[in-house]
N, C-alpha and C positions, 0 to 999 in steps of 0.2 A: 560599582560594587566589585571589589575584587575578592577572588576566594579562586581554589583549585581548580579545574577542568575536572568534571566527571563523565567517564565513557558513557557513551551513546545519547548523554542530554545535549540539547541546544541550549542552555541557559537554564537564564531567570525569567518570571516576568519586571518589564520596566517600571520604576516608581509610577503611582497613579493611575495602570491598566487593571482594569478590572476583568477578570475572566470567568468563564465557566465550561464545562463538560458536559452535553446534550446527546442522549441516545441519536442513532443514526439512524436505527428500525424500529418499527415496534416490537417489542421483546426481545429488543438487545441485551438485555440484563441476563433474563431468565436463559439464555442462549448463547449466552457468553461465559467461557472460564476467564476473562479478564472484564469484569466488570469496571473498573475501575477507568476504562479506555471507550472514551466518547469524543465527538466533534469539538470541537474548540471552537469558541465564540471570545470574544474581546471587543472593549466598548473603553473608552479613553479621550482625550485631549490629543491623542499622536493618531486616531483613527482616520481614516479617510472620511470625508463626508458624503459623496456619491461619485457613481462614474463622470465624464462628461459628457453632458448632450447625450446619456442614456440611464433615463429613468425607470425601465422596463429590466435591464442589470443592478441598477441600485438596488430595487425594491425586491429583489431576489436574495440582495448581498447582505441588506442591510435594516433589521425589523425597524418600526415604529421610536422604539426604546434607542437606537442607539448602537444594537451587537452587530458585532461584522459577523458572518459566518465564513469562517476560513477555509475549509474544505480538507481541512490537517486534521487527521484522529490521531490524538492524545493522550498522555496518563502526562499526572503530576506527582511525584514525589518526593519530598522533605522540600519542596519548594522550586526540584528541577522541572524541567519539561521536557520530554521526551516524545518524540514523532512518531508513533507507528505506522504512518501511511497517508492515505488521501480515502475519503469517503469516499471517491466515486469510484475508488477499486476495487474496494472489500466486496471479499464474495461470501456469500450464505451458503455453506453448504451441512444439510441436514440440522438446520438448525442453526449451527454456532456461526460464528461471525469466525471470517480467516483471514490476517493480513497478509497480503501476499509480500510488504519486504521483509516479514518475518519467516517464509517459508524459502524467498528467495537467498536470507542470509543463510540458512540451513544448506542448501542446495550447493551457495558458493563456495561454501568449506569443502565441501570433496575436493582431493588437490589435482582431479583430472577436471575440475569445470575451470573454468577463465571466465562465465559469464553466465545469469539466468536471468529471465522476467516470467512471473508468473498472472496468467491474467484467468478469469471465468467465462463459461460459455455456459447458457441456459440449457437446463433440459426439465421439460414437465416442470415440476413444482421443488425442483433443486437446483445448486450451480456444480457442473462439473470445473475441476482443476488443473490447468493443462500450464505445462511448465513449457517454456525456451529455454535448453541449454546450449552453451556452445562450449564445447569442449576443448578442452589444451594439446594440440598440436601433437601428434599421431596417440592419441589419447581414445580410445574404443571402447571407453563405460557405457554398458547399457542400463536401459531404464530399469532391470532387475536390480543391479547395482546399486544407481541409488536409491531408489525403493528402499532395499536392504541396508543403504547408508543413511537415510533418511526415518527409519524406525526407532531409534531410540534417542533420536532428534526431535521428533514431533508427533503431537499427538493422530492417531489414526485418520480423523476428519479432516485434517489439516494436508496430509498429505497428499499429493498430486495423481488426481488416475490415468493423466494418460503424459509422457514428456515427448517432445519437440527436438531433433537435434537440429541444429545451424550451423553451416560456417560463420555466419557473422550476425547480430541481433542488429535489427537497423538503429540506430541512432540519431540523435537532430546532433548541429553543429557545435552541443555545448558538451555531447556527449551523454545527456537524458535518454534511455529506450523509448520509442514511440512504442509505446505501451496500443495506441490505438491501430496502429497498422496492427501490430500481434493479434489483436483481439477479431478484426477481419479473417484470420488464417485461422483463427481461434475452428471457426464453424466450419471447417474445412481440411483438406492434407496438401494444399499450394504450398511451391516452397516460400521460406519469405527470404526476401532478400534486402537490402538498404533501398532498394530502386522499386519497392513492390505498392 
């Protein structure tokens, strides 16, 4: 299929895939201003059929019927598909559903950041929002800043209560944030480092 590039989609679906969008919580819906943005499931001829030599992953990955569960929260529209994130990041906080690369795109527009990942840390029966920034090079925005850059960027739940600054956001070798070291320093004030 040829047709334009549209910002922010990754495509099409391929002939023959069949898909669907599946709440990730219970009352995702009623809890969500983007209802429209659920897990992505896809069942096909191009689908895997199980891991190898591990059935205990399969049957996690892959129901009875056929659907892979991808771990990608999506929206589709007019036939694009669009990534908001990974289910296992989103965080709940007071209810709504918050995609952190949605708050992290917000965050990377300040033109003193160079860098954010935002991850959640529990408290009682909410998620707190706690931002990594690393900031640009004799660059001293504080977290009032963006706070206040951050206010007519995103809605009040969505934005971060507490920011992080860094020198540097660790990274794996392809250049992905290790999201999961962040989330160790998450419950803490260690610094983090690449080597942490």
């Amino acid at each position: 299929m040829t047709a334009p590039a549209v910002p922010e989609s990754v495509g099409w679906f391929l002939p023959g895939l069949e898909w669907k969008l599946v709440a990730v919580r219970s009352g995702d819906a009623a809890g969500s201003d983007t209802p429209d943005v659920g897990e992505l499931l896809i069942r096909g001829p191009t689908v895997m059929k199980g891991y190898f030599r591990d059935p205990e992953l399969t049957a996690r990955t892959l129901d009875a019927d056929g659907w892979l569960t991808t771990g990608d929260l999506a929206r589709v529209a007019d036939g694009q598909v669009y990534i908001v994130g990974r289910s296992k990041d989103m965080i709940v906080r007071s209810g709504f559903n918050v995609y952190p690369a949605e708050v992290e795109r917000a965050i990377n527009a300040h033109p003193e950041v160079v860098h954010s990942a935002v991850v959640g840390r529990r408290e009682q029966n909410n998620e707190r929002i706690i931002a990594f920034v690393e900031r640009a090079p004799a660059s001293s925005v504080s977290d009032t800043e963006l706070d206040a850059f951050l206010a007519g960027r995103l809605a009040g739940y969505k934005r971060p209560q507490e920011f992080r600054f860094v020198d540097k956001l660790p990274l794996a070798t392809n250049g992905k944030v290790l999201k999961h070291r962040l989330a160790l320093h998450a419950s803490d004030c260690a610094p983090v480092s690449e080597t942490a």
